[in-house]
C-alpha positions as CSV (number, residue, x, y, z in Angstrom):
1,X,20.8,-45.3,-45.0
2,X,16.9,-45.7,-45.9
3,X,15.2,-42.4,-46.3
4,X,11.8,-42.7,-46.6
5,X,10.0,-40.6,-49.0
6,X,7.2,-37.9,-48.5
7,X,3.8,-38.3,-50.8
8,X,0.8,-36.5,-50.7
9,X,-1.5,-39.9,-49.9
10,X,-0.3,-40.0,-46.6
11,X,-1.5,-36.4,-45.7
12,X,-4.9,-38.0,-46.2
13,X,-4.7,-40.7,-44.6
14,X,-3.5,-38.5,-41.3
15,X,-6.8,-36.0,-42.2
16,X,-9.2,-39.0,-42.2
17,X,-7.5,-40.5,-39.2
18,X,-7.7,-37.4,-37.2
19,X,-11.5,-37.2,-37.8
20,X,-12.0,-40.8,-37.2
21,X,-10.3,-39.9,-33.8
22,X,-12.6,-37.2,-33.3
23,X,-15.1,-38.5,-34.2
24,X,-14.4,-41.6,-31.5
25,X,-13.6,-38.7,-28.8
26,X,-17.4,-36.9,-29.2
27,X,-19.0,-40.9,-29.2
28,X,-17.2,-42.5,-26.4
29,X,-15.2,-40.1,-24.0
30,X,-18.0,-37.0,-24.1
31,X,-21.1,-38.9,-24.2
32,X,-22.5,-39.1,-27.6
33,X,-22.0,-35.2,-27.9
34,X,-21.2,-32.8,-30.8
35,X,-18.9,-30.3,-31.4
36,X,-21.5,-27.4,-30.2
37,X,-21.6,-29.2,-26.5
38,X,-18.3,-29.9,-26.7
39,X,-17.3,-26.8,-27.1
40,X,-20.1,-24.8,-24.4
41,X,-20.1,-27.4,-21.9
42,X,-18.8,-26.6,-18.2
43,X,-16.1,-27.7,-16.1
44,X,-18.3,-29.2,-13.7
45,X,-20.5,-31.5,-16.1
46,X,-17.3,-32.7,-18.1
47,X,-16.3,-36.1,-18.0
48,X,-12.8,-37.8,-19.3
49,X,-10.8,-34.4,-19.0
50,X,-7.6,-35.8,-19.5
51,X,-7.6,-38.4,-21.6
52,X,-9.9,-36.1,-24.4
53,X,-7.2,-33.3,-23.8
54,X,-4.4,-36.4,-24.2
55,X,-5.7,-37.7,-27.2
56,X,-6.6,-33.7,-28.8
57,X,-3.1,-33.0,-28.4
58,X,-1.7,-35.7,-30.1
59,X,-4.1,-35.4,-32.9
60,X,-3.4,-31.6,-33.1
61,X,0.7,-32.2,-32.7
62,X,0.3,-34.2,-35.7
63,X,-1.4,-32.1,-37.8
64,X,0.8,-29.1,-36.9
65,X,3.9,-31.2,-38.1
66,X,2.1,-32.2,-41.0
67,X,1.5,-28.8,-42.3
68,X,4.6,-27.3,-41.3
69,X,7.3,-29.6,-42.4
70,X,6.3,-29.1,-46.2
71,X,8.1,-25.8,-45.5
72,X,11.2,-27.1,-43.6
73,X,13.8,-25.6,-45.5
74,X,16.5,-28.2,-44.2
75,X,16.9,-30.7,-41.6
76,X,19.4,-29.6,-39.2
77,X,22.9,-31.5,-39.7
78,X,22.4,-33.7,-36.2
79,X,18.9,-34.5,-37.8
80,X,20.3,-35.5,-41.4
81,X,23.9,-37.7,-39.7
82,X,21.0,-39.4,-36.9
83,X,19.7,-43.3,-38.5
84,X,18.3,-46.3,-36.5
85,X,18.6,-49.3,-37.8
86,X,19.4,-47.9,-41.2
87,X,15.9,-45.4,-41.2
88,X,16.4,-41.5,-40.8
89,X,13.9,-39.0,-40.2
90,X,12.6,-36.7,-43.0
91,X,11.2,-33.5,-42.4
92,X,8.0,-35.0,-41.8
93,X,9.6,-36.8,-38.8
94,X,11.8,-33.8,-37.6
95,X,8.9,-31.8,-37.3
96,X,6.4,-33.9,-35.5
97,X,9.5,-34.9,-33.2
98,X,10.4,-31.4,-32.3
99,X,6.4,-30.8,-31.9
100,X,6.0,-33.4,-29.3
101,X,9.5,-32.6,-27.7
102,X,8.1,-29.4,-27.6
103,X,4.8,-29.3,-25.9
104,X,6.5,-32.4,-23.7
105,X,8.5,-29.9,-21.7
106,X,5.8,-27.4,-22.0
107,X,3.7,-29.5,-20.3
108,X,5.7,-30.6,-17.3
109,X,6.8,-27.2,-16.6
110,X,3.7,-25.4,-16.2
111,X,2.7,-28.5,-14.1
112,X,5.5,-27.6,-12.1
113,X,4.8,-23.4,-12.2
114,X,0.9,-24.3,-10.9
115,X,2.5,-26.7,-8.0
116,X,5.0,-24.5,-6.8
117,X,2.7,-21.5,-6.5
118,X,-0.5,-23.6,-4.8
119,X,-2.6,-23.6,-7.9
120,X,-3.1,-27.4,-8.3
121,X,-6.8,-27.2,-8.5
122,X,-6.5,-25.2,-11.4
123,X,-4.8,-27.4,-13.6
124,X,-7.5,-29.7,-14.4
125,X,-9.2,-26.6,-15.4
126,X,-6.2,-25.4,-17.8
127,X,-6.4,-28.5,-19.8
128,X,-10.1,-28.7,-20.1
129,X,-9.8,-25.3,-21.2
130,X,-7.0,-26.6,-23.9
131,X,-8.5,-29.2,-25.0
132,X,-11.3,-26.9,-26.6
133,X,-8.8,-24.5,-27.9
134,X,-6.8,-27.6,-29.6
135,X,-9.8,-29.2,-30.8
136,X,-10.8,-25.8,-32.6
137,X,-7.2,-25.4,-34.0
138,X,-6.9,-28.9,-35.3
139,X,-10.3,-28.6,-37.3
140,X,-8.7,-25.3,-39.0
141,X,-5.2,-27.3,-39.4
142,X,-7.1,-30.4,-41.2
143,X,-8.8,-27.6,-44.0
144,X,-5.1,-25.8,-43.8
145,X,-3.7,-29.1,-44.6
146,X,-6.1,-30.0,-47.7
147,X,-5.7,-26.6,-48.9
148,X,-1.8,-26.8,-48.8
149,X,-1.2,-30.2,-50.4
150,X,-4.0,-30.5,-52.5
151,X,-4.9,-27.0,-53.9
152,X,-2.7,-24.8,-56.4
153,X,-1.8,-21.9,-54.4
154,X,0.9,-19.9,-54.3
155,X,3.0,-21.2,-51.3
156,X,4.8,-18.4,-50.6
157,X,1.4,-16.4,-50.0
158,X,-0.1,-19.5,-48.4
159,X,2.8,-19.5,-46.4
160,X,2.7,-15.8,-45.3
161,X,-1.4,-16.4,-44.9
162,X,-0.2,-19.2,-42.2
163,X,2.5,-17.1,-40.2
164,X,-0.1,-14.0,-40.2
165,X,-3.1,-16.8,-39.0
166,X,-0.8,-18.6,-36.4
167,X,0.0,-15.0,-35.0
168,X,-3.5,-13.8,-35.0
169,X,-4.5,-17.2,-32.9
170,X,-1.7,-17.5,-30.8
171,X,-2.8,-13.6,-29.6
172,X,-6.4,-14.9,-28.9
173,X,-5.3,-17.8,-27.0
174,X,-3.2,-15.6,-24.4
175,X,-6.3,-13.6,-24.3
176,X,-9.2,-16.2,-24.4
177,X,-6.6,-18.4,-21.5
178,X,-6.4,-15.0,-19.6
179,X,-10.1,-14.1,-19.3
180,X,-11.9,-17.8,-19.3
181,X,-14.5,-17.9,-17.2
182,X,-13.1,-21.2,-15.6
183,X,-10.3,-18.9,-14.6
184,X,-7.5,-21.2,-15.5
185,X,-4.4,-19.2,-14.8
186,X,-3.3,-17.8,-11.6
187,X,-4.7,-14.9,-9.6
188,X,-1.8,-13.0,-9.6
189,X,-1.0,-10.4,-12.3
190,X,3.1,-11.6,-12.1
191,X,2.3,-15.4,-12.4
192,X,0.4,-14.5,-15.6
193,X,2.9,-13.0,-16.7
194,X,5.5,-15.2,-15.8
195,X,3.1,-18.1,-17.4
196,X,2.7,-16.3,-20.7
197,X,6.0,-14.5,-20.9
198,X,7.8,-17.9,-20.1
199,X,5.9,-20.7,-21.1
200,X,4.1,-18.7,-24.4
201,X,5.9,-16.7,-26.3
202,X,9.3,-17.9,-25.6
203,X,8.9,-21.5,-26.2
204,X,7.1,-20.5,-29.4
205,X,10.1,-18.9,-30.3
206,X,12.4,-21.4,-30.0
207,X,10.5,-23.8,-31.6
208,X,10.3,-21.5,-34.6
209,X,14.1,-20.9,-34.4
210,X,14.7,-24.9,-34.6
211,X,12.6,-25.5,-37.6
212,X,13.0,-22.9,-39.9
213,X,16.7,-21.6,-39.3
């Protein structure tokens, strides 16, 4: 069994690429614009919703598995016994696996919440939304990554610092999804708080539970 090894270069190689990306996103899919129009512009003068929240979403999954699998503790034992064609995944891998699994499912399901109440039309208007709030976290995740691989901090402040930031965001983005002016989520009080119950904190707790126990 092949087990390819973790260094440092290739967490550069993933910063750079995810500003090239970027960087291709503001030139060709929003219209020459920067990150301030980006960032202010409206739902109605958008263009290329989905495929700028598609491609901010993978760049952003892969940042977030970047950062956290360099505190992975251990791969789960299905993870370690599981090769193909002789490769296995490292923790790397594993995270960045159950990142995508994980916003995968997330995906189709509140697709299938904003069908089954009616809400359709606002679902282009969620992931417009998200794409700004991913965009945002993935330029903090590229300096969290340079900091954590290429700085001499203590990482079990740095790590600490990282659960008390992720918190702190993951707070502001039930509040900033609650009250958007494009109002994104549904009218009713016990949607909301199915939406953010269901498909918020308690997928964010089992993805937590999978890669760190």
């Amino acid at each position: 069994m092949v087990r390819l090894a973790q260094q440092n270069d290739w967490v550069i190689f993933i910063i750079l690429g995810a500003i090239l990306v970027f960087i291709i996103v503001m030139q060709y899919l929003q219209r020459q614009s920067g990150l301030g129009a980006f960032f202010t512009q409206n739902f109605i003068d958008s263009g290329n919703i989905f495929p700028t929240w598609l491609i901010v979403s993978v760049v952003y999954a892969v940042l977030l598995a970047t950062f956290v699998s360099s505190y992975i503790p251990i791969l789960p034992k299905f993870i370690e016994e599981f090769s193909l064609f002789g490769y296995s995944l490292n923790k790397f891998g594993f995270a960045l696996l159950a990142v995508s699994v994980f916003y995968i499912l997330k995906f189709f399901f509140t697709f299938f919440l904003y069908s089954s109440i009616g809400q359709d039309k606002k679902w282009g208007r969620l992931y417009f939304v998200s794409s700004k709030f991913y965009m945002a976290v993935s330029i903090l995740l590229i300096i969290a990554n340079m900091v954590n691989y290429y700085f001499n901090i203590d990482r079990e402040k740095l790590f600490a610092i990282s659960v008390l930031s992720a918190a702190m965001i993951f707070i502001f983005k039930n509040f900033f999804y609650s009250f958007n002016r494009n109002y994104i989520l549904p009218n009713e009080w016990y949607y909301k708080f199915l939406y953010i119950c269901t498909l918020q904190f308690a997928p964010v707790l089992a993805l937590w539970k999978l890669l760190f126990y």
